[in-house]
N, C-alpha and C positions, 0 to 999 in steps of 0.2 A: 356170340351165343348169349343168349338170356332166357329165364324165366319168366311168366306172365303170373299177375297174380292169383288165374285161375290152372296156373300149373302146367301150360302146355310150353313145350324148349321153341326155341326158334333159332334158326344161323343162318346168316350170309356171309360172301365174301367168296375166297379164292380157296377152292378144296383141291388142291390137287395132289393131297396126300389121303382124303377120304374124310380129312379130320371134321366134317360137316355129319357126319352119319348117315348122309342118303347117296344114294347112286344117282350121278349125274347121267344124262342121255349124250351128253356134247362130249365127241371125241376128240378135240382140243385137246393140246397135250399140257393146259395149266386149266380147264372148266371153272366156271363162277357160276354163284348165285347174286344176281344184282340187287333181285327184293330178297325180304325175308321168307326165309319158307319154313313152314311148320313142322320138325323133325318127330316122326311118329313112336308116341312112346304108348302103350296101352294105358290109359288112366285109369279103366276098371281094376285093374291090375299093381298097377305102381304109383306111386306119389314122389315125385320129382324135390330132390334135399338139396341138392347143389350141383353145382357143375365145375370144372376147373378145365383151362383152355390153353396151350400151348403151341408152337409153331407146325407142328406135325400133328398132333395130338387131339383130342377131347375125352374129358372122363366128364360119367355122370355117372350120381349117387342118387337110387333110389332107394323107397320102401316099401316094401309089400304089402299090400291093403290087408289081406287075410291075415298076416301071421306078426308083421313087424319088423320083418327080416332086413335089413340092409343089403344091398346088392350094388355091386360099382359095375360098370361098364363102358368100354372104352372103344375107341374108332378113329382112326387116323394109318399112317405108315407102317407098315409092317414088314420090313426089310429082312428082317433077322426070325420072325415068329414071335414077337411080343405077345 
């Protein structure tokens, strides 16, 4: 995962926990991304602070253009209801 320096995320690789953010179409029981693909965050909306990436996991920190607000949001395994 990475940031662009006009702010749009991007992930590849092996999601087979979700921790990519997007729903794969390939019912493979491990789905990849082989290019990078552009992870849809609204930029009217949000402004992209960081990101932090784990084995199951992905968290992203935004900020709300309107108000300032910080907001994290997270995507990967969810076994238990994290």
């Amino acid at each position: 995962m990475f940031i662009t320096r006009k702010g749009h995320l991007y992930g590849s690789g092996l999601s087979s926990y979700g921790n990519l953010g997007v729903r794969l179409a390939s019912a493979a029981p491990c789905p990849r991304i082989y290019q990078w693909a552009r992870i849809p965050i609204p930029s009217s909306q949000y402004k992209l602070v960081t990101i932090a990436c784990g084995q199951c996991h992905t968290l992203v920190l935004v900020k709300e253009v309107l108000t300032g607000d910080l907001q994290l949001f997270a995507c990967g395994m969810n076994n238990d209801g994290q």
